[in-house]
C-alpha positions, 0 to 999 in steps of 0.5 A: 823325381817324377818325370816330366809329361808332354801331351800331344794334342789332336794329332792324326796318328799312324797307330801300332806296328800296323801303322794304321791310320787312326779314324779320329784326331788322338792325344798322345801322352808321354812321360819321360822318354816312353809314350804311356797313353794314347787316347781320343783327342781332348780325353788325357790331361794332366801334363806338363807341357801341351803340344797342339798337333791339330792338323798335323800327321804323327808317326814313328821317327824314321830310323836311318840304319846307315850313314857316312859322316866322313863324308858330309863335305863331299856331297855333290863331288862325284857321279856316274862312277860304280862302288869299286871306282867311286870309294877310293874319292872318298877314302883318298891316298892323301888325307885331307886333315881336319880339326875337331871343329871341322868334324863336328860341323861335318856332323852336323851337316848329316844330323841336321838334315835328318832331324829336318827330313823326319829321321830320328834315329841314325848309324854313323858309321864313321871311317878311322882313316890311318889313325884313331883320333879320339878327339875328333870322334868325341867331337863328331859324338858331341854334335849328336849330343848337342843338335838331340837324335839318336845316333849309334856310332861305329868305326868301320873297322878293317885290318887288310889295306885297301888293295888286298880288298879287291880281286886280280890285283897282280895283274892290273895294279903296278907293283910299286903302286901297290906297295905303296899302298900296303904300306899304309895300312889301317890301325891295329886292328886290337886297337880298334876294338879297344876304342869300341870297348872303351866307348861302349862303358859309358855309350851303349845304346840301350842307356843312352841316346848318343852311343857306339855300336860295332862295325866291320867295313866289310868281310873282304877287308878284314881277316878272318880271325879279325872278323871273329873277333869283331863278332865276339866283340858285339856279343860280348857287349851286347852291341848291334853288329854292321857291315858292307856285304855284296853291295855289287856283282863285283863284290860277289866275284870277290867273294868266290876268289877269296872264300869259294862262295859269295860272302853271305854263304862264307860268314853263315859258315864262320857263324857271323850272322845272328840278330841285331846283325846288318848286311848292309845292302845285301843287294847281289844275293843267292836263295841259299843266301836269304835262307841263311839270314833267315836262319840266322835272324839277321837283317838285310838293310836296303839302301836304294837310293844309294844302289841306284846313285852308284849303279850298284843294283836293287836288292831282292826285297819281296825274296827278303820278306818272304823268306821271313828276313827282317829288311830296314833302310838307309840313305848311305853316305851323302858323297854317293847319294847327295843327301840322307834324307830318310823320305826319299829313300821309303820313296825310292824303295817302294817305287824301284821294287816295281822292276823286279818283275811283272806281277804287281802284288809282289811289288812293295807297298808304300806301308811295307817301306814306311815299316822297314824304315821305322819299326824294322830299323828298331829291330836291326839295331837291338831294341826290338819293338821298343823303337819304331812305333806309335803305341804305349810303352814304346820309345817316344821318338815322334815326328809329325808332318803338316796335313794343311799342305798340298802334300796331303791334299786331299787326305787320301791316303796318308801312308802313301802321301807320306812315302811317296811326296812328302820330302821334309817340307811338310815336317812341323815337330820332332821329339827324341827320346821324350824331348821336343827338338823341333818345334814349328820347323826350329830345330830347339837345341842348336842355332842352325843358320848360324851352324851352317854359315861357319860350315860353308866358311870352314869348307871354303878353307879345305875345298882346294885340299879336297881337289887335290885328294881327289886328283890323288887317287888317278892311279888307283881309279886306273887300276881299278877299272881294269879290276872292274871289267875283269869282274863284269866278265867273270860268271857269279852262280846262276841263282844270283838274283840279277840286281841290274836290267840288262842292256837287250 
């Protein structure tokens, strides 16, 4: 059976790896999920279905490398708290229990604002909470599979309760309370890489558009024979590999207490780091640290939006890049950043860069975050250079942006109009592994008004167990903040590249 060919008329291109801005309008041939021509406009034909994107940008789908479903129905709940305060809002001593429906519309909150906002490709990593619910993960895979983007699901997998994830617990949690606490522990932690080991049969991500890959919470939440099974679990299946590491100085503290060294110096010594393996955030880190994941091949993935939301800091990414680390992007969850919206995060990634020092060539560029958002993406997730870029042979997951919008008026530069303005109203046509999904600003697979309207309505319904979540964890919020101060004023080592600006 031939495979069906779209043509992508007239468009302006960002070319090649380079991204580079071709001179003349181009016609894009795709046959099945990959581009097979790229020619100057009105020179290829032969297609099944025709596209005009005259007056029109077309680039590479944007990769978010890092979201929180479990999350979408908490976006605008908090502000103004750190990482260490602000998760326990998130992962609550009281559950708020949901359908199937609800986690699918929950997903489709995350999905639908992506493909809007020019994401093609997105890491869900989703929370287990107390017990493995296989029918509200097949209903938030499901929401993937019907709205069209690629998705690649982990599990946040730990195996320590959450109070053995912090430092100097005995002097600031009250005993009961942390009893309490422990003993209500995550699942088994084998029963958590049998879930991923049964998905992955019929979910890898290299064969299929909606798939699984493997994710630890982070190191100081697992134990470390856990965590090497983890890491043998991605190598045996081939999968990418992600966790949360020193996204904080506190994170850093942790690290020294409980290994003798921050984080990344501790899994380089177990042999955790390799590629398709992302250090999410990897904001409070070391030279010896960098030169480790250079070694190793591993990513570091900024997330800068969300650093900034929460305070965390802003990651060292000129130090990443000239040490030759592979560094892609992500949103975070939409409870810490309010959206996942992939333009905004290239935006703030180019623009925070310039207060890390006062020499403005080792600023980012516009070009640099457009790349760490699309074709490093690709690579942090395993396929190489086979996602993340305009050219033949490559993956056909394409966007394209309206040019006749004030946005890109005058055409000046259109990689730093795109970065640096253009927010998704501008977003015109969308198409996922060969397949238009959005097309004149209708998303084609899903009635999304209607979508949205039974989302607020089954929100309306849980928002007053939310509240009473929230109130929950009062006690902990407590505690931890002790912790947090008790951090602030223990050293980290002196190399530490400072991610915050100082008070003087």
């Amino acid at each position: 059976m031939s495979k069906k060919r779209t043509l992508l008329r007239n468009a302006r291109v960002l070319l090649g790896d380079a991204l580079a801005p071709s001179a003349q309008p181009q016609d894009v041939l795709v046959e099945g999920d990959r581009i097979v021509a790229i020619a100057a406009a009105g020179t290829l034909g032969q297609a099944d279905t025709v596209v005009d994107l005259a007056d029109r940008l077309l680039v590479p789908g944007l990769v978010n490398g890092h979201q929180h479903s479990h999350e979408h129905y908490q976006r605008g709940r908090t502000e103004n708290l750190p990482l260490e305060l602000w998760m326990h809002l998130v992962r609550t001593r009281i559950p708020v229990p949901l359908t199937p429906r609800q986690v699918y519309l929950r997903t489709m909150i995350g999905a639908i604002e992506s493909l809007r906002t020019g994401c093609t490709t997105l890491v869900d990593d989703m929370a287990l909470g107390g017990a493995i619910d296989r029918e509200r993960i097949e209903a938030s895979l499901q929401a993937y599979e019907d709205i069209g983007i690629r998705s690649l699901t982990g599990f946040a997998m730990m195996d320590k309760p959450i109070v053995d994830n912090f430092p100097f617990v005995a002097e600031h949690f009250p005993a009961d309370l942390a009893a309490d606490l422990r003993a209500s522990p995550p699942p088994a932690g084998s029963d958590q890489l049998s879930l991923v080991r049964e998905l992955a049969r019929t979910r890898h991500p290299q064969q299929n558009r909606v798939g699984v890959l493997v994710s630890a919470s982070a190191p100081q939440r697992c134990n470390e024979s856990f965590l090497l099974a983890v890491r043998a679990l991605a190598d045996e299946l081939a999968l990418p590999l992600i966790t949360h590491v020193q996204e904080t100085r506190m994170q850093v503290v942790t690290g020294q207490i409980l290994y003798g060294s921050p984080i990344v110096e501790y899994l380089d010594r177990i042999g955790f780091l390799k590629p398709a393996t992302s250090l999410i955030h990897a904001v409070w880190l070391n030279p010896r640290e960098i030169d480790a994941l250079a070694r190793s091949g591993a990513t570091a993935q900024h997330n800068p939006w969300s650093n900034l939301t929460l305070g965390s800091g802003v990651q060292p990414v000129r130090e990443l890049l000239d040490a030759g680390v592979n560094v892609s992007l992500g949103s975070d969850g939409s409870c810490s950043t309010v959206t996942v919206n992939m333009l905004n995060v290239l935006g703030s990634a180019a623009a925070v860069s310039k207060l890390r020092g006062d020499e403005p060539g080792r600023w980012l560029s516009a070009l640099e975050a457009l790349s760490a958002g699309t074709l490093a993406g690709g690579r942090a997730l395993g396929f190489g250079d086979a996602l993340g870029s305009v050219r033949v042979g490559a993956i056909a997951d394409l966007v394209a942006y309206r040019t006749d919008t004030v946005t890109f008026t005058p055409y000046n530069d259109p990689v730093r109009q795109l970065v640096y303005a253009e927010r998704g109203a501008g977003l015109d046509f969308s198409m996922v592994a060969g397949e238009v999904v959005l097309s004149a600003g209708v998303l084609k697979r899903i009635d999304e008004r209607a979508l949205l309207r039974e989302t607020e309505a089954e929100f309306r319904q849980l928002a007053e167990r939310f509240a009473e979540a929230e109130a929950s964890v009062e006690p902990i919020l407590r505690a931890v903040e002790g912790i947090y101060r008790q951090a602030l004023a223990t050293p980290v080592p002196a190399d530490t590249y400072a991610a915050r600006l100082p008070l003087h």
